[in-house]
C-alpha positions in Angstrom: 0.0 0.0 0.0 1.3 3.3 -1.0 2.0 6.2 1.6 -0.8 8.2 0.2 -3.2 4.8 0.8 -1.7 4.7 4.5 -2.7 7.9 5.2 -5.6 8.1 4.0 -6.3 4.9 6.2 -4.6 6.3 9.3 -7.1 9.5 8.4 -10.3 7.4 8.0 -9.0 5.4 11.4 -8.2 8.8 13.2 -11.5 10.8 12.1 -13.5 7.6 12.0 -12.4 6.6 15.6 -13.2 9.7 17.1 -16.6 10.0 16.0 -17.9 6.9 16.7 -16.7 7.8 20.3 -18.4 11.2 20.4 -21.4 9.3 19.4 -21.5 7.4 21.5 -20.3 9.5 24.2 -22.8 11.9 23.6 -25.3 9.3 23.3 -24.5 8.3 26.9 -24.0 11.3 28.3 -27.3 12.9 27.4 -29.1 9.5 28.5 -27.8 9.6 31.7 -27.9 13.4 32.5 -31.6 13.1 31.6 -32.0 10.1 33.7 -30.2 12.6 36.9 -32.1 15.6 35.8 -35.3 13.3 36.6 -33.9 12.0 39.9 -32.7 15.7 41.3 -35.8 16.6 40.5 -37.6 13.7 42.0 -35.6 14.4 45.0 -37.0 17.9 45.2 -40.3 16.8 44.5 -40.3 14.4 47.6 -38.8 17.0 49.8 -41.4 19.4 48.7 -44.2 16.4 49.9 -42.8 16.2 52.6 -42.9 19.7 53.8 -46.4 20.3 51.8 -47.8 16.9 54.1 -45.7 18.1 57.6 -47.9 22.0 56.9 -50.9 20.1 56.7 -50.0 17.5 59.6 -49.0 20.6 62.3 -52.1 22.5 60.8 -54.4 19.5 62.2 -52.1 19.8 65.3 -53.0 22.9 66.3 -56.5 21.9 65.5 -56.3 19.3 67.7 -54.4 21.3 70.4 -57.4 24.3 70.3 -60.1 21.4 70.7 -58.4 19.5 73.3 -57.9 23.1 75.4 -61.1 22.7 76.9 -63.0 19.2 78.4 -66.2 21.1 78.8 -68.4 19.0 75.9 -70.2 22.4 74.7 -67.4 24.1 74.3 -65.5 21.1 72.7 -68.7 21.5 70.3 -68.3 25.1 70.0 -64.5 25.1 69.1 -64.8 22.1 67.0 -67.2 23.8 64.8 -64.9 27.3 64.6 -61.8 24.6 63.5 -63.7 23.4 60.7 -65.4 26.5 59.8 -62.7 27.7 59.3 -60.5 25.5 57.5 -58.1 24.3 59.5 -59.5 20.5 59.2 -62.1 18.6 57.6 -63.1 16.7 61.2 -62.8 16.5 64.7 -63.7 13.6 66.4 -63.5 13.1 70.1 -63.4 9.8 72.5 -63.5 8.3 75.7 -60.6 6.8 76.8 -62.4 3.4 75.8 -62.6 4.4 72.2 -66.2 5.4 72.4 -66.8 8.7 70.1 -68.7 11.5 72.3 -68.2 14.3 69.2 -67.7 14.2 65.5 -68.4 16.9 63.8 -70.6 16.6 60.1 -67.8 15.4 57.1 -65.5 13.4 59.3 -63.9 11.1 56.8 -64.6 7.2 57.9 -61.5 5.3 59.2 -59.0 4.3 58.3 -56.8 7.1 58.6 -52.6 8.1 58.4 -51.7 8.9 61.6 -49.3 11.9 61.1 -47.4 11.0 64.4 -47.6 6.9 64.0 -47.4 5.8 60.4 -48.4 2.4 60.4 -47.2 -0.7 58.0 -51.2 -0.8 57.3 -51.5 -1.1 53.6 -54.6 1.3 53.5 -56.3 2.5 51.8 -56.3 5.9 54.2 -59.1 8.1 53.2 -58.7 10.8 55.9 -54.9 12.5 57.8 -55.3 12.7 60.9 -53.3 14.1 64.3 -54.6 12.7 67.6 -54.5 14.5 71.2 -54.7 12.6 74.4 -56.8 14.8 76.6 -56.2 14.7 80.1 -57.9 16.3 83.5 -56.4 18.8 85.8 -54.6 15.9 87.6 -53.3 14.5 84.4 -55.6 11.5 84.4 -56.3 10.4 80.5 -60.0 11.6 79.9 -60.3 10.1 76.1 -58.2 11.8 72.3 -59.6 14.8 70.0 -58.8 13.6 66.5 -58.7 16.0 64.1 -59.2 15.1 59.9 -58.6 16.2 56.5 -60.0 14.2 54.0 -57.5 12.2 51.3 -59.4 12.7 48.3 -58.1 14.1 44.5 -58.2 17.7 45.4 -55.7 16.7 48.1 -53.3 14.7 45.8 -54.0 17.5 43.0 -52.4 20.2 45.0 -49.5 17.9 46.1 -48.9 17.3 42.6 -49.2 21.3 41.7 -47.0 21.9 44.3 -44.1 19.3 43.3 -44.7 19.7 39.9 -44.7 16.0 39.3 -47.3 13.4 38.8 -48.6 12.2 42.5 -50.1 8.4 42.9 -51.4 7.7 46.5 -51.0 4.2 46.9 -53.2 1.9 48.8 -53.8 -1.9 49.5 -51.5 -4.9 49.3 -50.2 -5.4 46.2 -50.2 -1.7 46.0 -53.5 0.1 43.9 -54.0 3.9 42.9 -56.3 5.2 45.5 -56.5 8.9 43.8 -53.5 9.5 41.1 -52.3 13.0 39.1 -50.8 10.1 36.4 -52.9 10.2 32.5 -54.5 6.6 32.4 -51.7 5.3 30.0 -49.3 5.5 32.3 -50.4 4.5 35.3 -50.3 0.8 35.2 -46.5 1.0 34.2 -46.2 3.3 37.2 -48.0 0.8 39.5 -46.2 -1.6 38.2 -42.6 -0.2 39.2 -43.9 0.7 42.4 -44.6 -2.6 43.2 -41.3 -3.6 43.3 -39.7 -0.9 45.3 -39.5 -0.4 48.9 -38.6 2.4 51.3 -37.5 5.7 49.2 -36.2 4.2 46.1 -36.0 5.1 42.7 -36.9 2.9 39.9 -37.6 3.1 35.7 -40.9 2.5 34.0 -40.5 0.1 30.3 -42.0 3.3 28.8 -39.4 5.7 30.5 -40.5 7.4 33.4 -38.5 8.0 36.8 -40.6 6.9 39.3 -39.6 7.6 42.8 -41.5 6.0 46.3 -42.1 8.1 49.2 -42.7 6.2 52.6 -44.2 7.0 55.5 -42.3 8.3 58.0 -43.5 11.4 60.9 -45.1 14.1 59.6 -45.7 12.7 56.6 -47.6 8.9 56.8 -48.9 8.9 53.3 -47.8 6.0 50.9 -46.7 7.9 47.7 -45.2 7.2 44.5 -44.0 10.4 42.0 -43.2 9.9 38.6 -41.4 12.4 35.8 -40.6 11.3 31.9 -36.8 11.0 31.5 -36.9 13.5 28.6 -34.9 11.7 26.7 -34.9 12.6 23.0 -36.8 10.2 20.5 -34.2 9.0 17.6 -31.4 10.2 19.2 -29.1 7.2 18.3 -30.6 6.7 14.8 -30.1 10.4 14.2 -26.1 9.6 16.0 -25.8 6.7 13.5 -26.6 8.6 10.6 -24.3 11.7 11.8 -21.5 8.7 11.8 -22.1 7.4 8.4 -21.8 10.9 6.7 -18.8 11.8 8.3 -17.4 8.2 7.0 -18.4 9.4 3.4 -16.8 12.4 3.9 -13.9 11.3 5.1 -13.9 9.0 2.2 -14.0 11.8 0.0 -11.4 14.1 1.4 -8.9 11.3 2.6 -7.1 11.2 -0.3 -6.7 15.0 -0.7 -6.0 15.9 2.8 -3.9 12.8 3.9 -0.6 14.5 3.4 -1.4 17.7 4.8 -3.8 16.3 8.2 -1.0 14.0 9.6 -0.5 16.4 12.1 -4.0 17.9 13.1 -5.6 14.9 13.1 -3.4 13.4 15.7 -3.6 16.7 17.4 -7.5 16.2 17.4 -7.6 12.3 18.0 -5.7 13.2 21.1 -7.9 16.0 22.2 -10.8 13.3 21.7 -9.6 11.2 23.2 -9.5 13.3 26.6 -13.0 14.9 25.9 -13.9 11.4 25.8 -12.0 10.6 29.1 -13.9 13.5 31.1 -11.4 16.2 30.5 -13.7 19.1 28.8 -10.7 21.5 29.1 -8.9 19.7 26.3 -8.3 22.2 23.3 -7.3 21.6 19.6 -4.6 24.5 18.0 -5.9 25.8 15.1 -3.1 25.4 12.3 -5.2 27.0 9.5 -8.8 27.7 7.7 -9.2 24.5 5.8 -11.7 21.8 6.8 -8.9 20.5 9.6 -8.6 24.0 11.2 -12.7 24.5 11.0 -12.7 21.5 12.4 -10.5 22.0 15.4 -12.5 25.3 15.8 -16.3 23.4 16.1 -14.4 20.9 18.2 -12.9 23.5 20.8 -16.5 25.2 20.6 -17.7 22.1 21.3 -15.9 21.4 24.3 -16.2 24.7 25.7 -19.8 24.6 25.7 -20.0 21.3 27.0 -17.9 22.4 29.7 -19.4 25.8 30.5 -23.1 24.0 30.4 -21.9 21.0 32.8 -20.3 23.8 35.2 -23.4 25.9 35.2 -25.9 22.8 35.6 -23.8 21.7 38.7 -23.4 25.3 40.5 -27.2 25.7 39.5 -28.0 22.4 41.2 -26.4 23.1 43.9 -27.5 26.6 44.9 -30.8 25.4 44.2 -30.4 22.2 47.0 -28.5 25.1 49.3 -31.7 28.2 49.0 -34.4 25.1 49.5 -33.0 23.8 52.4 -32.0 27.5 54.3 -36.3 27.9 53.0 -37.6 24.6 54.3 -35.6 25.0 57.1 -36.7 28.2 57.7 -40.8 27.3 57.6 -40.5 24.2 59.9 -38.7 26.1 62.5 -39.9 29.7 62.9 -43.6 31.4 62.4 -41.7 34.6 62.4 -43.5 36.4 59.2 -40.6 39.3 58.3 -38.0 36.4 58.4 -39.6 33.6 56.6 -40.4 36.7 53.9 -36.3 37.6 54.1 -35.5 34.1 53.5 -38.0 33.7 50.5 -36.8 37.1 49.2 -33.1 36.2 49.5 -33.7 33.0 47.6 -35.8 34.3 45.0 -32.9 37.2 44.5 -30.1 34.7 44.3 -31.5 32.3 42.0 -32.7 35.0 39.6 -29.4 37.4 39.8 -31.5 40.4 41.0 -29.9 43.1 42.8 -32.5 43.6 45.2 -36.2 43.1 46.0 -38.9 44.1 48.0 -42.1 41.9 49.5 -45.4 43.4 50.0 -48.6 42.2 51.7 -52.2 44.0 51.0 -54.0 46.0 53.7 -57.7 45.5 52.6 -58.9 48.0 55.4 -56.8 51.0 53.6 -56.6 49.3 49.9 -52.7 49.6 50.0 -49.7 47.6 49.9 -47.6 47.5 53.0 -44.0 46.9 52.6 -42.4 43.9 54.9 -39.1 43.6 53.9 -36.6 44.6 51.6 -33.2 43.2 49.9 -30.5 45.7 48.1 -33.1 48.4 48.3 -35.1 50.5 50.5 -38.4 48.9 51.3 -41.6 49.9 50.1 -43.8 52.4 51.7 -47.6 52.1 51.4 -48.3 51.8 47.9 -51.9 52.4 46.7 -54.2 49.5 45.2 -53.5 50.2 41.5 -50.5 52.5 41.7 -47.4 52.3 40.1 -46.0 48.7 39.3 -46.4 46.9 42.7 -50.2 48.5 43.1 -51.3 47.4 39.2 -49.9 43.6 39.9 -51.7 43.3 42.9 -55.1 44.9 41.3 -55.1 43.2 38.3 -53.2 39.7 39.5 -51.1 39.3 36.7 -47.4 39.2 36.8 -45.0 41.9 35.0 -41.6 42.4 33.9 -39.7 44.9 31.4 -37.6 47.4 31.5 -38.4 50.6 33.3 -38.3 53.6 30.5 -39.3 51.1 27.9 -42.2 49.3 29.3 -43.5 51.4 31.8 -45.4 51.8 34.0 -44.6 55.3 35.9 -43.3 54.0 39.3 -45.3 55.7 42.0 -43.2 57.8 44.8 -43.4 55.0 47.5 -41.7 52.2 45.2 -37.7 51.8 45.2 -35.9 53.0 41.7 -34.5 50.9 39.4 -34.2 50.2 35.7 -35.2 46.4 35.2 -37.9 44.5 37.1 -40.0 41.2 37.4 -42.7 41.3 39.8 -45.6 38.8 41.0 -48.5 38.5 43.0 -49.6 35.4 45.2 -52.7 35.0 47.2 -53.1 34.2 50.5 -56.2 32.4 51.9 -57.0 34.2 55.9 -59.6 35.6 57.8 -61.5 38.5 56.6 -60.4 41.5 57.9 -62.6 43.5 60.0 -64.6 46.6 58.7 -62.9 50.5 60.1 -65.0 53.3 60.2 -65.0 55.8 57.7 -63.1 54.1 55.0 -64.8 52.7 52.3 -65.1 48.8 51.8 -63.4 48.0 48.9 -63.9 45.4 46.1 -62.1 41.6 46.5 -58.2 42.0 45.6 -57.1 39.7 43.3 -53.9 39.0 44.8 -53.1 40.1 48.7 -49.1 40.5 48.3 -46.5 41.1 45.9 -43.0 40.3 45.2 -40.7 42.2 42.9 -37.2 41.7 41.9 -35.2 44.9 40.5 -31.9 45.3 38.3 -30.6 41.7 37.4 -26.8 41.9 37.5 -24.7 42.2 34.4 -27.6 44.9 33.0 -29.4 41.8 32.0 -33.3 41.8 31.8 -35.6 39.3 33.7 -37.0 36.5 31.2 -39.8 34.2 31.4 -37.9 31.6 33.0 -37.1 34.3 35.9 -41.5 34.8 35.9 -42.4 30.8 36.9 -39.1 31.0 39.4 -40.6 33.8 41.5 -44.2 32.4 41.0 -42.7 29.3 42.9 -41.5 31.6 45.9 -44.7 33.8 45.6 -46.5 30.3 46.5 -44.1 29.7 49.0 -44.3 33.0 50.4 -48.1 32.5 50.2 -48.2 29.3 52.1 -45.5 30.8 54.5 -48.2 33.8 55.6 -51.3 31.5 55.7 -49.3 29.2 58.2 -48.4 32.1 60.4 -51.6 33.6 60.7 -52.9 29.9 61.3 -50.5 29.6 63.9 -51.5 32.8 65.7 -55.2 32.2 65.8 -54.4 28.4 67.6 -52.0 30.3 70.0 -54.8 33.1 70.4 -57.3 30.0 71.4 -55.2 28.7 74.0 -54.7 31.3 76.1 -58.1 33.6 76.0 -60.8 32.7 77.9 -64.0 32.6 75.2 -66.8 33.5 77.8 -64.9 37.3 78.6 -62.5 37.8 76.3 -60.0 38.0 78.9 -56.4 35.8 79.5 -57.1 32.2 81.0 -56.5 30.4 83.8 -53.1 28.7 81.4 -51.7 32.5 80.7 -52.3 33.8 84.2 -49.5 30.6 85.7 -47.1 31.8 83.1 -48.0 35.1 83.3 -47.3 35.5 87.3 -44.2 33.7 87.3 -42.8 36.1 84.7 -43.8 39.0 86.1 -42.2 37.7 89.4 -39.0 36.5 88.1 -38.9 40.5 86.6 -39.8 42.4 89.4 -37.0 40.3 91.8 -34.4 40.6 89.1 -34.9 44.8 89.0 -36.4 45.0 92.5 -39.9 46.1 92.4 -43.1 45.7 93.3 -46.0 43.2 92.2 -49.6 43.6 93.1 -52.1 40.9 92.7 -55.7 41.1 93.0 -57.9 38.1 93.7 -61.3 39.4 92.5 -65.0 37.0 93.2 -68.1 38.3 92.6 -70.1 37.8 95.9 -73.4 35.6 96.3 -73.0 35.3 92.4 -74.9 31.6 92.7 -77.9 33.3 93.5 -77.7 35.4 90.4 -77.5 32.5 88.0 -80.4 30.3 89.9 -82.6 33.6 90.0 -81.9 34.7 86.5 -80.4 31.6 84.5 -77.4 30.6 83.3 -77.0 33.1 80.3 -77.7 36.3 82.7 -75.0 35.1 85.2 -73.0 35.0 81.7 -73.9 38.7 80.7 -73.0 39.9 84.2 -69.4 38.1 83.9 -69.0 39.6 80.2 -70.1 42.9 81.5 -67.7 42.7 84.6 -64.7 41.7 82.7 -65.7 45.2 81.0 -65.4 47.5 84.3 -62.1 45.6 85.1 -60.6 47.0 81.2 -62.3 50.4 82.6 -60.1 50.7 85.2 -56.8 49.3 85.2 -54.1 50.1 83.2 -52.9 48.9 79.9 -49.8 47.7 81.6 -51.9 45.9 83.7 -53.0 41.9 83.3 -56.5 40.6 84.0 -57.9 37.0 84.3 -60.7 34.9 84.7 -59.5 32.0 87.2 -62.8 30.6 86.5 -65.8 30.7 87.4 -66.6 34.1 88.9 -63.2 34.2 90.0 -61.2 36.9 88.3 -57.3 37.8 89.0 -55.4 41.0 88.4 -51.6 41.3 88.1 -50.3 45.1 88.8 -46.9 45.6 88.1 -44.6 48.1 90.1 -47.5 48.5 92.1 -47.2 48.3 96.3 -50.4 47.8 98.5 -51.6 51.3 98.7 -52.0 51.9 95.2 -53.5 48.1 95.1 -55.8 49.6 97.6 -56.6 52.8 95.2 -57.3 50.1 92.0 -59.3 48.2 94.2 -61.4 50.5 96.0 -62.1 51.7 92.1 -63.4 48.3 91.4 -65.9 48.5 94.3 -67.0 51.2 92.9 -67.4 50.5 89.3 -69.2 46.9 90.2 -71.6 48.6 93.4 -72.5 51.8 91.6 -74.1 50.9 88.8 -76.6 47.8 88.3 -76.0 45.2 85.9 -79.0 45.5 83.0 -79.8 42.7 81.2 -82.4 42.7 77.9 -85.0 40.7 79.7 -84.7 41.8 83.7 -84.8 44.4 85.7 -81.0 45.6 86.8 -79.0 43.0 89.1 -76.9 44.5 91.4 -73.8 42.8 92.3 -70.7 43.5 94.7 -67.5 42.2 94.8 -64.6 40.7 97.4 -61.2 41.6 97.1 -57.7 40.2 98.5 -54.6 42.0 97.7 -50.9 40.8 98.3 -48.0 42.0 97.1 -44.9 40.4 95.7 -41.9 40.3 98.2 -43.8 42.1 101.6 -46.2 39.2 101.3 -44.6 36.4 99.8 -41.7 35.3 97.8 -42.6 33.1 95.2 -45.4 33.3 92.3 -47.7 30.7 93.6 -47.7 31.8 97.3 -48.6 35.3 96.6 -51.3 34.6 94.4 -52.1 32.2 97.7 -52.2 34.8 99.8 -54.0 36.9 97.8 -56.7 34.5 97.5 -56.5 34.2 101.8 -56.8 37.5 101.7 -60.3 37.4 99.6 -61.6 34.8 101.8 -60.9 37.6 104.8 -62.9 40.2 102.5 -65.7 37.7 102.8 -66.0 36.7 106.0 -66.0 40.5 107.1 -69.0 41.0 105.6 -68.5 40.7 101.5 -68.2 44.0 99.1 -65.1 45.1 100.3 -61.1 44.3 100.3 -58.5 42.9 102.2 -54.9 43.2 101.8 -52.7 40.3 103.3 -50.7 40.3 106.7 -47.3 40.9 106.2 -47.8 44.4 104.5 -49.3 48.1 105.2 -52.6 47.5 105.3 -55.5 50.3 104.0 -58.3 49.4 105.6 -60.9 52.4 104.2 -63.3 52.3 102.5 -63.3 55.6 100.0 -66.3 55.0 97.4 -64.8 56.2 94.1 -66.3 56.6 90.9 -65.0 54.7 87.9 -65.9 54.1 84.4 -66.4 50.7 82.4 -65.7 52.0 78.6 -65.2 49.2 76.6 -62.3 50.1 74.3 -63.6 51.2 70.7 -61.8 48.1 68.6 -63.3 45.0 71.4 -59.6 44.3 72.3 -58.9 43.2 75.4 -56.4 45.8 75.4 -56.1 48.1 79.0 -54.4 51.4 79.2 -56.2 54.9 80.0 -54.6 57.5 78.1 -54.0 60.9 80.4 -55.1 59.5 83.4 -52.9 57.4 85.9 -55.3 55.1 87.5 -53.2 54.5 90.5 -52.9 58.2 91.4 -56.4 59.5 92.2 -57.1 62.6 90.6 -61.0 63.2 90.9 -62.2 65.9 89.1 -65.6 67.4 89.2 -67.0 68.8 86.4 -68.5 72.2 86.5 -72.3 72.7 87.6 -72.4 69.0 89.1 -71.3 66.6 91.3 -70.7 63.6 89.1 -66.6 62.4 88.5 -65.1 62.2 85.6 -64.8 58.2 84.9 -61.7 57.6 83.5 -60.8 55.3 80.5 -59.0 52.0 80.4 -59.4 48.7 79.6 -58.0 44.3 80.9 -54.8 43.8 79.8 -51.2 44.4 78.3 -49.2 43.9 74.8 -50.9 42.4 71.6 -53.2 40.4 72.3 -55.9 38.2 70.4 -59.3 39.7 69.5 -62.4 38.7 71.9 -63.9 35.5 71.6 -67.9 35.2 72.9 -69.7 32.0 73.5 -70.6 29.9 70.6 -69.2 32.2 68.2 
């Protein structure tokens, strides 16, 4: 064979060789990235389940938790029905500690349910979730369990497949059966099928190419689940590769001949370079010795290589900030209800996997119809912003998202919205409580969306695309979900610690309550007042009038105590007709002073009820005082409550303060006033007038005091429950 034939074999060989291993390496390579690309994002999917199922499992917690507050059965009834109303399960069923059911409210789902605490090997099917309470008596003996139920139908499994973005199956039985499925009827059997033979969290392949991937129960999330993506593998990609193999072999045919004398060296140059490529070096580089089809060759091959290598870089950085912003977020919702920082996390997020500069989150205030800024990233945050103004008000108005540049799309940017040039911004809804009506301001129409979030300047003077839209729609719907739990979790805590009847603290808050304020007053040496407060012969009022009278008159005495404390003050109902008041920096006298006001405000006026004449009604009170009387949380309030048993024996309507201290031992009527605060709060605090510093006034031509203002109780505090409402 003649040199010329020799080369023109070693240049078939060479070009040849190297093809057939691109092909093939390419082949491979894009089979198996789309095989990971469908794991990762399984593995996303099922942490997203997992969170989505642990919302709704603590949501049915505090359910549970606000039920199992009380062991009064009408009251069980009462906040039962307020659960459901309002969302936060489908059921609540209560039992004796023998199993038997004493309440289930209408639309319990039947058993058998997943226990979110104790998943059970049970096969199913589960048509209900459920979180169980033990409820126990005052000395902690087991009285029966609140249960409380969200049905397990297709809406459920629909929003766990919107939220994952992935088809959802939930399993059920023994071999495994589709209780409700997100899969098209096609390919479900082969999903089924795969499911079958997995176990735990595994991953497995359907025959017609799907990544299916099991979720098992575990706590906080008992559901059997299976999730399934396609592979997206490209249909004729190795036919297309074997036809991309045999033109290059006809080529080469061609051009051996003319190029084997002058290809020698490129094409050993390039087999090498191949050869690493092929090997997993994508830094390997070709010279370019000239502008023939060798050089343009070298030049696609470096391209090539260079792309491959910048695209496998920015996939891995990609996937990994991705994993790092979703677990600082999901770390963030399972461990905090604090609103402004979940919002900072979701912002933060949201501006690091879009490249934005900075970004702002705003939630609606339908009582004003404007836009309140909560935080803000990179630029100031927003002010109020109008319903309909500017950018953030016309996404929130009209509900649909935006993004542009500023001076070429518009719109004008109102005064209360940061500057910037570039911006992508999107509303998200959150489901809540209506808000309540304030005067003068006109009720306005149903927002379409009740927050916003904007992004502003992406770095490199880039613009926001589409792709940057359905990223911040995801954190929108997590900062959505994030807001909905927080207010959920605030109306359960609100539950707990208000007593219904009055709207003031219970009998749980006052424990805590006292043994803070103790633990403060020794630590900067001051005084603490308490006031044991019982309304006297009160049994007669509620077997001469009824049950719901004696209720009006404790409604309406919880009133005169907001009249007349302050709003650093803390009032209680103990139970009963047993009321406590805590009076910080406060020594006996001016205990005295507050309750010698309280006499007053209960014995000078009657209590009038719709259907009866007035009732009148005195009080008993025993004062003590934190460290003349006693030194530790429990025994003053003990020897406050000796001290109200003195008060009665002496002869009722009157107080006593407790041995130990300076005792006042007058009685000075004083007039005082029972103005229930204009919002219903029970919220204390008179403004201009020190209730423990007597300061009558009379007013000119007449006799009759001033009554002051005031009102029960200290810091935020719940709105005012009533009874069966």
């Amino acid at each position: 064979m003649t040199l010329r034939g020799r080369l023109t074999a070693a240049f078939l060989a060479v070009v040849l060789g190297p093809v057939l291993l691109g092909a093939m390496f390419v082949g491979g390579t894009v089979a198996a990235v789309g095989r990971d690309r469908a794991a990762d994002r399984l593995g996303v999917a099922a942490t997203a389940v997992r969170s989505s199922v642990s919302s709704l499992c603590q949501q049915l917690q505090a359910a549970a938790d606000a039920v199992a507050v009380t062991t009064d059965p009408v009251r069980q009834t009462d906040v039962a029905s307020q659960v459901v109303a309002r969302g936060l399960a489908s059921g609540v069923v209560v039992e004796r500690a023998d199993g038997v059911p004493t309440l289930r409210t209408p639309g319990s789902p039947e058993r058998p349910w997943a226990d979110c605490a104790q998943p059970t090997a049970e096969p199913g099917p589960f048509v209900g979730l459920a979180v169980r309470i033990e409820a126990r008596d005052a000395a902690g003996a087991p009285l029966g369990s609140v249960w409380a139920t969200h049905d397990l139908d297709a809406t459920t499994v629909g929003r766990l497949a919107g939220a994952t973005g992935t088809a959802v199956t939930l399993l059920g039985g023994s071999p495994p059966v589709a209780v409700h499925s997100t899969e098209s009827p096609g390919t479900l059997p082969a999903v089924l099928a795969a499911a079958a033979g997995m176990s735990g969290d595994a991953l497995g392949e359907t025959t017609d190419g799907r990544v299916v991937r099991r979720v098992a129960p575990a706590p906080g999330q008992p559901l059997p689940l299976v999730l399934s993506v396609p592979t997206g593998q490209l249909q004729g990609l190795y036919a297309l590769l074997v036809c991309a193999v045999v033109l290059a072999a006809l080529f080469a045919v061609c051009a051996a001949w003319w190029l084997a004398r002058s290809t020698t060296r490129p094409l050993a140059e390039l087999a090498g370079a191949a050869d690493r490529a092929a090997g997993g070096d994508l830094a390997a580089r070709v010279p370019v010795r000239g502008q023939d089809e060798v050089g343009r060759l070298s030049v696609a091959f470096n391209r090539m290589t260079r792309e491959t290598q910048a695209y496998v870089r920015a996939l891995t950085t990609s996937r990994d900030q991705l994993r790092g912003h979703l677990a600082v977020l999901g770390d963030t919702l399972s461990s905090t209800h604090d609103l402004p920082r979940i919002l900072e996390v979701i912002l933060e997020t949201a501006r690091a996997a879009t490249g934005a500069s900075g970004g702002v989150v705003l939630l609606l205030d339908a009582a004003t119809g404007t836009l309140v800024g909560q935080c803000g990233l990179g630029v100031e945050a927003a002010g109020r912003v109008p319903l309909g103004a500017g950018l953030l008000g016309g996404v929130a108005a009209t509900g649909v998202p935006r993004r542009g540049r500023v001076e070429r799309d518009g719109p004008p940017l109102s005064p209360f919205e940061p500057a910037c040039r570039t911006y992508v911004a999107v509303p998200f809804n959150v489901a809540g409580p209506p808000t309540e009506p304030v005067p003068g301001v006109q009720p306005l129409e149903p927002p379409t969306a009740s927050g916003v979030l904007a992004l502003y300047d992406r770095l490199g003077n880039d613009e926001f695309d589409d792709a940057d839209v359905i990223t911040l729609r995801t954190f929108a719907g997590q900062a959505a979900v994030a807001v909905d739990n927080v207010r959920v979790h605030q109306e359960a805590q609100r539950l707990s610690l208000t007593d219904p009847l009055t709207g003031l603290w219970n009998y749980r808050y006052l424990r805590e309550s006292i043994r803070r304020e103790v633990e403060r007053a020794s630590r900067f040496g001051r005084m603490l007042a308490v006031l044991a407060l019982d309304l006297d012969r009160f049994k007669e009022v509620n077997d001469t009038h009824g049950h719901a009278a004696g209720d009006a008159v404790l409604v309406e005495f919880a009133r005169r105590i907001r009249g007349v404390v302050r709003e650093v003050d803390l009032a209680f109902r103990q139970g009963g007709e047993e009321f406590v008041v805590l009076l910080p920096e406060t020594d006996a006298e001016g205990a005295a002073i507050v309750a010698r006001r309280l006499g007053s405000a209960v014995r000078d006026e009657t209590f009038d009820l719709d259907d009866a004449d007035g009732i009148a009604v005195t009080v008993s009170i025993g004062i003590a005082v934190f460290p003349s009387h006693a030194a530790t949380a429990q025994a003053v309030l003990d020897a406050a409550d000796d001290a109200l048993y003195a008060a009665k024996a002496a002869g009722r309507d009157g107080f006593r303060v407790a041995p130990g201290g300076e005792p006042v031992m007058a009685e000075i009527p004083v007039a005082a006033a029972a103005v229930t605060p204009a919002d219903n709060q029970p919220r204390a605090g008179g403004s201009g007038l020190d209730l423990r510093r007597p300061a009558e006034q009379s007013q000119a031509g007449g006799s009759k005091p001033i009554r002051p203002a005031g009102g029960a109780s200290s810091g935020t505090q719940p709105p005012r429950q009533t009874r069966g409402g």
